[in-house]
MDAnalysis code that builds the backbone (N, CA, C; Angstrom):
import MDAnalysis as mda
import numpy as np

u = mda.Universe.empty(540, n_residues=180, atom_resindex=np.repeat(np.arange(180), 3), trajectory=True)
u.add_TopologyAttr("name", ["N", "CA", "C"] * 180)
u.add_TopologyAttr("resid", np.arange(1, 181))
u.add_TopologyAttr("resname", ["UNK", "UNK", "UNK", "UNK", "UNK", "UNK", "UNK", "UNK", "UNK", "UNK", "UNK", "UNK", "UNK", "UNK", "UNK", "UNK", "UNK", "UNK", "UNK", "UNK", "UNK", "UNK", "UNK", "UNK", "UNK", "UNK", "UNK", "UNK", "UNK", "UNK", "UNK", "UNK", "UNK", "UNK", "UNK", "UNK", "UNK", "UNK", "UNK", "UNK", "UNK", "UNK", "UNK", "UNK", "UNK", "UNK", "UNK", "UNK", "UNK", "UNK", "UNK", "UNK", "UNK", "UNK", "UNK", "UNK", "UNK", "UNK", "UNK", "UNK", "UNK", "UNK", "UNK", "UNK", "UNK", "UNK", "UNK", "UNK", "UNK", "UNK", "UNK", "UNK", "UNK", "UNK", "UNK", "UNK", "UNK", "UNK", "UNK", "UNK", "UNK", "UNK", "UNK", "UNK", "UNK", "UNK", "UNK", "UNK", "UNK", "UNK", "UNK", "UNK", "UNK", "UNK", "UNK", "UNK", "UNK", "UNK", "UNK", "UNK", "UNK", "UNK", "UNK", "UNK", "UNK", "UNK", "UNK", "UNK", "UNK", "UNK", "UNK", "UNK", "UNK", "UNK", "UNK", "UNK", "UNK", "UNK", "UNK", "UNK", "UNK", "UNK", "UNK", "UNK", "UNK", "UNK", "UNK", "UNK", "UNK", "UNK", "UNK", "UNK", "UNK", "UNK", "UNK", "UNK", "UNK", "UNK", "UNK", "UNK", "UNK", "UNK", "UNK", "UNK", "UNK", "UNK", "UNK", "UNK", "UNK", "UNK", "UNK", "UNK", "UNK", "UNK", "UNK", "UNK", "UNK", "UNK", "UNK", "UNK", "UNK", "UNK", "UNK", "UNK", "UNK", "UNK", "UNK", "UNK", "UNK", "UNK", "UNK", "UNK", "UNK", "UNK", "UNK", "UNK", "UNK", "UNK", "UNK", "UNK"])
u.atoms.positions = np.array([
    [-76.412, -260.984, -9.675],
    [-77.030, -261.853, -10.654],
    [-76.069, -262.022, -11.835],
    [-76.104, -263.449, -12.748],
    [-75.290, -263.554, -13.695],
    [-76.063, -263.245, -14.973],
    [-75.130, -262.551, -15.723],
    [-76.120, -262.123, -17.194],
    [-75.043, -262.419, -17.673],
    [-75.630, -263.245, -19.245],
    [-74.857, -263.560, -20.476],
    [-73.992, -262.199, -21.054],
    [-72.916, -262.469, -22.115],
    [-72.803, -261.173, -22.917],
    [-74.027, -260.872, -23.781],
    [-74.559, -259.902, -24.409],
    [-75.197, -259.277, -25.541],
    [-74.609, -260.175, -26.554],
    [-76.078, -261.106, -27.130],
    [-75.651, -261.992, -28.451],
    [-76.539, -261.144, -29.305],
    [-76.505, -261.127, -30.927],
    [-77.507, -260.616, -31.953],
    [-78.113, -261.605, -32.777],
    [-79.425, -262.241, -32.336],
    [-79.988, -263.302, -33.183],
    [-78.896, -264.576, -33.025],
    [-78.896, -264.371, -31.885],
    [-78.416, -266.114, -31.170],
    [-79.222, -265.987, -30.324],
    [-80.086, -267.436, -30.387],
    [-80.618, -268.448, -28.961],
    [-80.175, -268.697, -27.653],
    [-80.381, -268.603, -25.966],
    [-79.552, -269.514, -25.309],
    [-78.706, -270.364, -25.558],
    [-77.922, -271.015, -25.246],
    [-77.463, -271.926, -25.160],
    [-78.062, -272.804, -24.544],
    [-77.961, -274.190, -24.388],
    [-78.885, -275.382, -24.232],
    [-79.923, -275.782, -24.101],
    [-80.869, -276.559, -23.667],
    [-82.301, -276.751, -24.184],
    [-83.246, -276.205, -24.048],
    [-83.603, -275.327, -24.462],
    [-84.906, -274.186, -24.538],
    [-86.470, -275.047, -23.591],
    [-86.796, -274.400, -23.091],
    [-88.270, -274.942, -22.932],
    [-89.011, -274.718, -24.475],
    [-90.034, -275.653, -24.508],
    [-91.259, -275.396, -25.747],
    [-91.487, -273.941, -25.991],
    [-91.810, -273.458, -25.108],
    [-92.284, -271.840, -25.458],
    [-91.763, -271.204, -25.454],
    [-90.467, -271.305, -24.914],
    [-88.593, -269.941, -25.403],
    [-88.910, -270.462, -26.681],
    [-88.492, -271.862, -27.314],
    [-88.265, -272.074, -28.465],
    [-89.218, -271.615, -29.601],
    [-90.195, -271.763, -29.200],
    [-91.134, -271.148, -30.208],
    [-91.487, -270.101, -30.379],
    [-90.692, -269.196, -29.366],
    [-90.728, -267.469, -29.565],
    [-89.777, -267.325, -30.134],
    [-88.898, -268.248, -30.325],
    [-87.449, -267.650, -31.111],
    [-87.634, -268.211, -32.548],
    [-88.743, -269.395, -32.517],
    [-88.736, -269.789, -34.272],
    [-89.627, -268.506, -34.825],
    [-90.509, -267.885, -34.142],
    [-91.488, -267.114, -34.801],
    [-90.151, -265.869, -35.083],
    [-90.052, -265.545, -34.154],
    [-89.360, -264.052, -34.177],
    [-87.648, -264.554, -36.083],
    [-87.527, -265.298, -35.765],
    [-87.025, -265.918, -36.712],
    [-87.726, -265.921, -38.301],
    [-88.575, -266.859, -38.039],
    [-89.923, -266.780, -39.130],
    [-90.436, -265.400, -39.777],
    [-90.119, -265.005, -39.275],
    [-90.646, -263.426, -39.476],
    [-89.966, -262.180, -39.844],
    [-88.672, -262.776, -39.248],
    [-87.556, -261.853, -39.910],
    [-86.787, -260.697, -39.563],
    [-87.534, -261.398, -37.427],
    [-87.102, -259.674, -36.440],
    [-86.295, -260.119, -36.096],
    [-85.115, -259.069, -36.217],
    [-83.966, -259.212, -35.326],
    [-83.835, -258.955, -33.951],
    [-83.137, -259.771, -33.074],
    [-83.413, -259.695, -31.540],
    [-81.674, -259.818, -31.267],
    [-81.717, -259.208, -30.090],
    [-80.395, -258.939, -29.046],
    [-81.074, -259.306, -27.730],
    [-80.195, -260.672, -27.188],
    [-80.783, -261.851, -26.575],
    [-79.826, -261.619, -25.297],
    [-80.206, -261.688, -23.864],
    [-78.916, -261.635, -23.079],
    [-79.754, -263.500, -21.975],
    [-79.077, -264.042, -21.554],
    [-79.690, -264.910, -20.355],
    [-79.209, -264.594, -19.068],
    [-80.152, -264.962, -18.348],
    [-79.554, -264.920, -16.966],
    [-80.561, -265.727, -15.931],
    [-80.366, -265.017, -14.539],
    [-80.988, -265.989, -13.547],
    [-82.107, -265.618, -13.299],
    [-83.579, -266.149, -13.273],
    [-84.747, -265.778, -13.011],
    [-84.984, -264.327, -12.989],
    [-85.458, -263.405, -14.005],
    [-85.312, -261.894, -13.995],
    [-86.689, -262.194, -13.564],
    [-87.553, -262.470, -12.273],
    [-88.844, -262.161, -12.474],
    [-89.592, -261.232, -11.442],
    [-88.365, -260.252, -11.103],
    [-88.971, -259.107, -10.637],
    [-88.035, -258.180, -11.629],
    [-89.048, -256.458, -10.995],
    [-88.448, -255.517, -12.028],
    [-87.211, -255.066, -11.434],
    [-86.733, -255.701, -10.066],
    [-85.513, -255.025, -9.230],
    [-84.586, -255.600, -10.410],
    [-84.464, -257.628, -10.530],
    [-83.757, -257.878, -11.326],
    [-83.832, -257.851, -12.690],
    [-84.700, -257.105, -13.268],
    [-84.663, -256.981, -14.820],
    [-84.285, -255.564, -14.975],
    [-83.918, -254.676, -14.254],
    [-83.136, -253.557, -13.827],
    [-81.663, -253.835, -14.356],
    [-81.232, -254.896, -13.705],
    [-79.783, -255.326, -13.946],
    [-79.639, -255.540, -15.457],
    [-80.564, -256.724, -15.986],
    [-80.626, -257.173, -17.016],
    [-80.470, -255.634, -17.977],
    [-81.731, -255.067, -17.899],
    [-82.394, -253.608, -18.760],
    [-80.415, -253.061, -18.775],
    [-79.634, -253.343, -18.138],
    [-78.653, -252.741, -18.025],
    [-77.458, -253.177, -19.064],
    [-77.967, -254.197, -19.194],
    [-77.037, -254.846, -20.422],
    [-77.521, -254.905, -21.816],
    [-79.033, -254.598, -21.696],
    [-79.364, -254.665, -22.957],
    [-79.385, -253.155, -23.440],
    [-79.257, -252.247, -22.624],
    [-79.122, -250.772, -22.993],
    [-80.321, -250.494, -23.414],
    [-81.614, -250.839, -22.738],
    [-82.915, -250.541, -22.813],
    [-83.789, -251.350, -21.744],
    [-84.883, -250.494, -20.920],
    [-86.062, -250.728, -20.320],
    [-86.798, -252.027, -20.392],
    [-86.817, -253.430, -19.072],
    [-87.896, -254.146, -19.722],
    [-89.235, -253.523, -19.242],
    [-90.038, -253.801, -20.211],
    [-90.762, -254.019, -19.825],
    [-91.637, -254.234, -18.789],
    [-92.710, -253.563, -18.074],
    [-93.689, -254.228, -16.730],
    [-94.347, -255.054, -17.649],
    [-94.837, -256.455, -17.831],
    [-95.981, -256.701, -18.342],
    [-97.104, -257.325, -17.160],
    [-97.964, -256.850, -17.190],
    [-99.262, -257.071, -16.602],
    [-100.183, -257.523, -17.125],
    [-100.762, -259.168, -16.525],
    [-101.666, -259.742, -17.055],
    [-102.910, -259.186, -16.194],
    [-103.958, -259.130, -16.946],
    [-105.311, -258.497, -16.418],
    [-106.250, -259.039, -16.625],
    [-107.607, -258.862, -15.912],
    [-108.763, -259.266, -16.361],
    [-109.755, -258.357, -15.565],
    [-110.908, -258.371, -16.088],
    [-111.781, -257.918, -15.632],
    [-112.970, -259.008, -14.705],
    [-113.136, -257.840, -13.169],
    [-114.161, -258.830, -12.269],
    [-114.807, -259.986, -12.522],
    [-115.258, -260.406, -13.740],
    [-115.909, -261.403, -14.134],
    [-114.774, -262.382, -14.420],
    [-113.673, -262.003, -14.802],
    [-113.100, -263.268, -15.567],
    [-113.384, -263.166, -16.750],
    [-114.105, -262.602, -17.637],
    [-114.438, -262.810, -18.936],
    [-113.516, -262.397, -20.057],
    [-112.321, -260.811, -19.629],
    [-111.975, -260.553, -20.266],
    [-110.520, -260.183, -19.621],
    [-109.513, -260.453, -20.487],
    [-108.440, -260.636, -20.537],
    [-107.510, -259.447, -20.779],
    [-105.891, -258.843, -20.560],
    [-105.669, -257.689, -20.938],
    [-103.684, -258.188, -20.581],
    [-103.161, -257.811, -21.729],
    [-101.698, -257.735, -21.753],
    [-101.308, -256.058, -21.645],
    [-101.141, -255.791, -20.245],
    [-100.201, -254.449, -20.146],
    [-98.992, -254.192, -20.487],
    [-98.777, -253.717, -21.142],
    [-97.026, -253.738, -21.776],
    [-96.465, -251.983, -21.180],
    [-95.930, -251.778, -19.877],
    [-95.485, -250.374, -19.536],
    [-94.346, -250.548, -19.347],
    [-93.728, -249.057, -19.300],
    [-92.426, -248.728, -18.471],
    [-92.695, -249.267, -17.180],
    [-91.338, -249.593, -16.760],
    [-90.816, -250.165, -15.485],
    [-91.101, -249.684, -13.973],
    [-90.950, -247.988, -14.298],
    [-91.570, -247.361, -12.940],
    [-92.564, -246.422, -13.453],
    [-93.345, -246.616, -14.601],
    [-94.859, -246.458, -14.208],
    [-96.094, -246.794, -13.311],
    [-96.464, -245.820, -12.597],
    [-97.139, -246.303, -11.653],
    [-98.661, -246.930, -12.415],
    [-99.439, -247.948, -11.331],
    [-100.501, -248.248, -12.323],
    [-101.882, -248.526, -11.704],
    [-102.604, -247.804, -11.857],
    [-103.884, -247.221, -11.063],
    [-104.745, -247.825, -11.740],
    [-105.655, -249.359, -11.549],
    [-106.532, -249.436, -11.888],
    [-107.848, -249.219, -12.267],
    [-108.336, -248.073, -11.562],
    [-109.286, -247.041, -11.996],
    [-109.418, -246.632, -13.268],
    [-107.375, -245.810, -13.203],
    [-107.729, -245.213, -14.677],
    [-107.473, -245.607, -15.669],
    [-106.757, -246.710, -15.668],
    [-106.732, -247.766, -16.774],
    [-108.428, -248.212, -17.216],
    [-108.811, -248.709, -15.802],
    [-110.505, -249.056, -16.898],
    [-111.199, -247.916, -17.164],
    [-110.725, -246.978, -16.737],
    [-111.635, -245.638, -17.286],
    [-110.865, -246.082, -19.177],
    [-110.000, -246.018, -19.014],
    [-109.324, -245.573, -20.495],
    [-109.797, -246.878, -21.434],
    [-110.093, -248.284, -20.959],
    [-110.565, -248.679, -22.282],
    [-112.117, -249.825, -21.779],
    [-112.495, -248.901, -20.767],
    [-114.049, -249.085, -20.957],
    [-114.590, -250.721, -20.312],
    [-113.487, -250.724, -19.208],
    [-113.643, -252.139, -18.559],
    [-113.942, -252.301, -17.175],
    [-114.819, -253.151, -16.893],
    [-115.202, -253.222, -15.158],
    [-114.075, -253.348, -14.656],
    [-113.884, -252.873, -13.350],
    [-113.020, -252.677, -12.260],
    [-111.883, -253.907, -13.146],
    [-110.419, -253.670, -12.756],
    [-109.692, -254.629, -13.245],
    [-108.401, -255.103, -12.092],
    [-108.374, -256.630, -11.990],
    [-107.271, -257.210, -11.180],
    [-106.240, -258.070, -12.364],
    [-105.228, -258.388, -11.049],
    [-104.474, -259.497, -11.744],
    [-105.305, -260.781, -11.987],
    [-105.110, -261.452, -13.391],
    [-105.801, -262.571, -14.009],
    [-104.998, -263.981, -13.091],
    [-105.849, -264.626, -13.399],
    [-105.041, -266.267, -12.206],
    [-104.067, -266.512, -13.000],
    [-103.165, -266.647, -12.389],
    [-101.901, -267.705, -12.841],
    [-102.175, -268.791, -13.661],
    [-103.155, -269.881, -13.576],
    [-103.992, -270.843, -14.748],
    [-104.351, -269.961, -16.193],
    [-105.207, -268.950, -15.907],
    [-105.351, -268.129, -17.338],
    [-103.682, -267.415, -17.665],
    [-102.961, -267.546, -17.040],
    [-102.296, -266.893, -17.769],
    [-101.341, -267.896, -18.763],
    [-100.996, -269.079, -18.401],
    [-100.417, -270.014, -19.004],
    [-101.333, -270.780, -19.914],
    [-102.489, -271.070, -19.787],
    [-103.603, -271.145, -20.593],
    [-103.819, -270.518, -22.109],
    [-103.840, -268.916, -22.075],
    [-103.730, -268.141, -22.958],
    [-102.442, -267.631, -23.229],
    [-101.679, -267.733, -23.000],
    [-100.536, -267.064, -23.402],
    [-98.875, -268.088, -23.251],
    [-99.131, -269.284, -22.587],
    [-97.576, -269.953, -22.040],
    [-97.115, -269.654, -21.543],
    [-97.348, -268.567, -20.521],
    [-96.254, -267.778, -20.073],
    [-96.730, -268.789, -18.373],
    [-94.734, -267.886, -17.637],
    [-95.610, -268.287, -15.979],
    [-95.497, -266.775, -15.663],
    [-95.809, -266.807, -14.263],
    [-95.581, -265.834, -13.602],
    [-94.444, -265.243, -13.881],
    [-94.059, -263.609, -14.334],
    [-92.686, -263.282, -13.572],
    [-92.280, -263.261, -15.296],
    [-93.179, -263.925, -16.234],
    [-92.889, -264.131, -17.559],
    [-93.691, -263.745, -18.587],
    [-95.090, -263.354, -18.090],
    [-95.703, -262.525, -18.951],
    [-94.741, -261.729, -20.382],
    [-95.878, -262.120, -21.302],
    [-94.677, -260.880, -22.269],
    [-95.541, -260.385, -23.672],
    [-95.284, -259.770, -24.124],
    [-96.114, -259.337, -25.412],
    [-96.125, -260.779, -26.450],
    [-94.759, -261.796, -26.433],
    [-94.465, -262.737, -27.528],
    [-95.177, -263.561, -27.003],
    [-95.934, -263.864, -25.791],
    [-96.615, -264.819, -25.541],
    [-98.141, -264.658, -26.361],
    [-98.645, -263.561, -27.009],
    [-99.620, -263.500, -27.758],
    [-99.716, -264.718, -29.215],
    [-98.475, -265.010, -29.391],
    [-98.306, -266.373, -29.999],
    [-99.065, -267.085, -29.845],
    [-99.464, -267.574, -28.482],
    [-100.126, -268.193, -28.200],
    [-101.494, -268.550, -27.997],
    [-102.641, -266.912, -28.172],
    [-103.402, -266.418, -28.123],
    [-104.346, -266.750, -29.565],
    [-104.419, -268.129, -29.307],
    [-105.252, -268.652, -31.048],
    [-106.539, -267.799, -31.272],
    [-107.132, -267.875, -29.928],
    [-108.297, -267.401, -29.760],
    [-108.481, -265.722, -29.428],
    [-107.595, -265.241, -29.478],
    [-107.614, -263.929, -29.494],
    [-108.238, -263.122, -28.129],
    [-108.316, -263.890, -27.128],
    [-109.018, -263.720, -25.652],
    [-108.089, -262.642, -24.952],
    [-107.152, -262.315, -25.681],
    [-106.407, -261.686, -24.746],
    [-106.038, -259.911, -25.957],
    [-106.672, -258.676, -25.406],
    [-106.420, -257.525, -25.547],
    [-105.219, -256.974, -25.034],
    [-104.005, -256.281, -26.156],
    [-102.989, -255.795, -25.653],
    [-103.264, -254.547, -25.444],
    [-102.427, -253.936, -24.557],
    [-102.700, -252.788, -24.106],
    [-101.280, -252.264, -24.066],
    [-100.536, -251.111, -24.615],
    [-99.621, -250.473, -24.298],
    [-99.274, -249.354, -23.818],
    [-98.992, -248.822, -22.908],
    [-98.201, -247.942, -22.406],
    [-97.671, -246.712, -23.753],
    [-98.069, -245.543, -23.692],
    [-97.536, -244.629, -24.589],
    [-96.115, -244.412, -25.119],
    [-95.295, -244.559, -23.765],
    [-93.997, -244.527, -24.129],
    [-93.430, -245.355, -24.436],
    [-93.718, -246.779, -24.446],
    [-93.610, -247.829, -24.640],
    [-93.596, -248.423, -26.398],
    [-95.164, -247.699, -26.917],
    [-95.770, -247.831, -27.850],
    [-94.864, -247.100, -28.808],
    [-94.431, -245.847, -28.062],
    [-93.233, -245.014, -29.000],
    [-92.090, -245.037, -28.925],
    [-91.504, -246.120, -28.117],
    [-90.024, -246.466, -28.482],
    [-89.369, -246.784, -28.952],
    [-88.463, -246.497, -29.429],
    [-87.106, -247.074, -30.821],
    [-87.633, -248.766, -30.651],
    [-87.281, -249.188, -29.299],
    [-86.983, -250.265, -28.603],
    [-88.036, -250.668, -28.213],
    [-87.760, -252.325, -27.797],
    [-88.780, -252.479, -26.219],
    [-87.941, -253.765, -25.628],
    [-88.244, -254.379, -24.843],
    [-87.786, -255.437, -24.333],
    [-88.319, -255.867, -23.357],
    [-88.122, -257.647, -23.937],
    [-89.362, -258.599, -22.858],
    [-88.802, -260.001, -23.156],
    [-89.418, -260.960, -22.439],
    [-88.868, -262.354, -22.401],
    [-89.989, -263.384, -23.385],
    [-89.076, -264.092, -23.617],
    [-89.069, -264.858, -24.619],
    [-89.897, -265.929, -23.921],
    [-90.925, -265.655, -23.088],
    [-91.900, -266.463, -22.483],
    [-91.340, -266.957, -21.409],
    [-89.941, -266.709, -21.058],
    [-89.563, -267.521, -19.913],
    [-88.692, -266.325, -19.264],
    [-88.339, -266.544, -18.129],
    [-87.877, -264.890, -17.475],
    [-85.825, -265.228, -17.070],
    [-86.004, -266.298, -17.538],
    [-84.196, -266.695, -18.221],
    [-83.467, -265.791, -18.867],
    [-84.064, -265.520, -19.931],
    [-83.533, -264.817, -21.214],
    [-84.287, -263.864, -21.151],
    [-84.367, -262.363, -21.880],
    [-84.675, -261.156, -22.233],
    [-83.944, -260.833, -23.753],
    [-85.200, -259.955, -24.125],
    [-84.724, -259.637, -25.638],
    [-84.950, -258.414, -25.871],
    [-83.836, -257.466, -26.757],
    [-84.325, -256.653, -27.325],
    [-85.129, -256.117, -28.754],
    [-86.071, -255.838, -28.847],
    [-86.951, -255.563, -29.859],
    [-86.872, -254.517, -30.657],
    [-87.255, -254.397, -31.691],
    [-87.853, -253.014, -32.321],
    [-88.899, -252.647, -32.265],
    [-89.514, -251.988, -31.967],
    [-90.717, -251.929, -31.507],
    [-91.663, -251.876, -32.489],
    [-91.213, -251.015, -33.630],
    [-91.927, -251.002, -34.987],
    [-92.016, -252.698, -35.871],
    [-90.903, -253.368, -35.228],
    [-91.261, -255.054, -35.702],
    [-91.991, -255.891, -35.355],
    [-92.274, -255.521, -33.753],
    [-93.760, -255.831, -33.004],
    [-94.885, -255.698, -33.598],
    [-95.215, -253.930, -33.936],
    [-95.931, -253.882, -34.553],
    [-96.573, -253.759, -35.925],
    [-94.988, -253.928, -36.984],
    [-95.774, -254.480, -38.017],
    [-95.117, -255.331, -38.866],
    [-94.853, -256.988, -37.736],
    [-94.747, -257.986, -38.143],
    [-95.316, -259.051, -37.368],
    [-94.636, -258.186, -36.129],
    [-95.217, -259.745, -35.083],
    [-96.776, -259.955, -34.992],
    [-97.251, -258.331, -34.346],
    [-98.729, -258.177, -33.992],
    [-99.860, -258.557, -35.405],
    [-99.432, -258.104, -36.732],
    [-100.363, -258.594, -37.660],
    [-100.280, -260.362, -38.001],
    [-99.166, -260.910, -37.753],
    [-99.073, -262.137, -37.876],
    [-99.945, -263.137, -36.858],
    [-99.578, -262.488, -35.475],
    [-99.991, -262.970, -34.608],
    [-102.448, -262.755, -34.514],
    [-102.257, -261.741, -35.338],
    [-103.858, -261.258, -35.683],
    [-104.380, -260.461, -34.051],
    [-103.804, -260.016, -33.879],
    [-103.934, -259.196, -32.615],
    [-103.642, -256.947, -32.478],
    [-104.577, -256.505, -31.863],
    [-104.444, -255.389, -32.172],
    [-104.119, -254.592, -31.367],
    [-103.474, -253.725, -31.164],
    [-103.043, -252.692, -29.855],
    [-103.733, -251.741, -29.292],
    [-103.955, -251.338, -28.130],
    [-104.836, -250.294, -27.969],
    [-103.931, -249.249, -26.682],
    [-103.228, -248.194, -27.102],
    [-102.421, -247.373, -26.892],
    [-102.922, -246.742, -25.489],
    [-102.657, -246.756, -24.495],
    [-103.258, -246.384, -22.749],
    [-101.912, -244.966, -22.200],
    [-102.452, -243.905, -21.879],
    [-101.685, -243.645, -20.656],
    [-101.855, -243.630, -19.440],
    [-100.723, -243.834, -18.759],
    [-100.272, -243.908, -17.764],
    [-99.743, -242.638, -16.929],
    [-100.206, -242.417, -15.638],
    [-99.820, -241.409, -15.341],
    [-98.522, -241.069, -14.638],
])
């Protein structure tokens, strides 16, 4: 796979889709610094392995969720080879049995596609339908890293800028899960 060099608060190069671009005006807007690499469709974790390799940090699993009904919504943000047992995830925050959410809700609420899920897609989340959920080690890392809504590019984060710039801006709240 081809990966860019490590840029610091540089964009891709050439025309962004709507929703790269508007993860990079916010993250901008706001005042987080990001270390940006591109490459070719990272939208498994084999190839964001490669990527995670240039950015000198872990992406991200993100897992879109919902519960049996459809009613309720859930952004998993874990380590990469955390395993993930739906049981005890809804044991831990009190939700009927839980699957993957449709591909329609997920671009719906968040912009994202498949393969692109990401915490910055909460941007998009006017309505607040969507509960983040993080991973412990995740929640406590220097770092984190995830895509800029599109699975092109990958970014590295601070994790403490997530949470106290992006997530209060965005009006969204975290709810800290382990994983076994």
């Amino acid at each position: 796979m081809t990966i860019t060099p490590l840029s610091h608060n540089t964009r891709p190069e050439g025309v962004l889709l709507p929703q790269e671009a508007a993860a990079f005006d916010l993250l901008e807007e706001l005042g987080i610094a990001y270390d940006c690499v591109s490459s070719e469709s990272a939208d498994t974790m084999e190839k964001c392995a490669e990527v995670s390799a240039v950015l000198g940090v872990p992406i991200c699993k993100n897992l879109f969720l919902c519960n049996r009904q459809k009613t309720q919504f859930y952004l998993l943000a874990m380590g990469p080879d955390k395993p993930f047992h739906t049981k005890d995830l809804s044991a831990q925050i009190g939700s009927a049995r839980l699957s993957f959410a449709p591909e329609e809700q997920l671009w719906e609420l968040l912009h994202c596609t498949p393969g692109s899920a990401t915490i910055l897609g909460l941007m998009n989340d006017k309505k607040h339908a969507v509960r983040l959920l993080m991973e412990r080690e995740v929640y406590e890392a220097e770092y984190l890293s995830c895509h800029p809504c599109i699975c092109t590019s990958s970014l590295k984060l601070k994790t403490k800028d997530i949470l106290e710039k992006f997530l209060p801006h965005t009006g969204h709240d975290v709810t800290v899960v382990d994983l076994a």
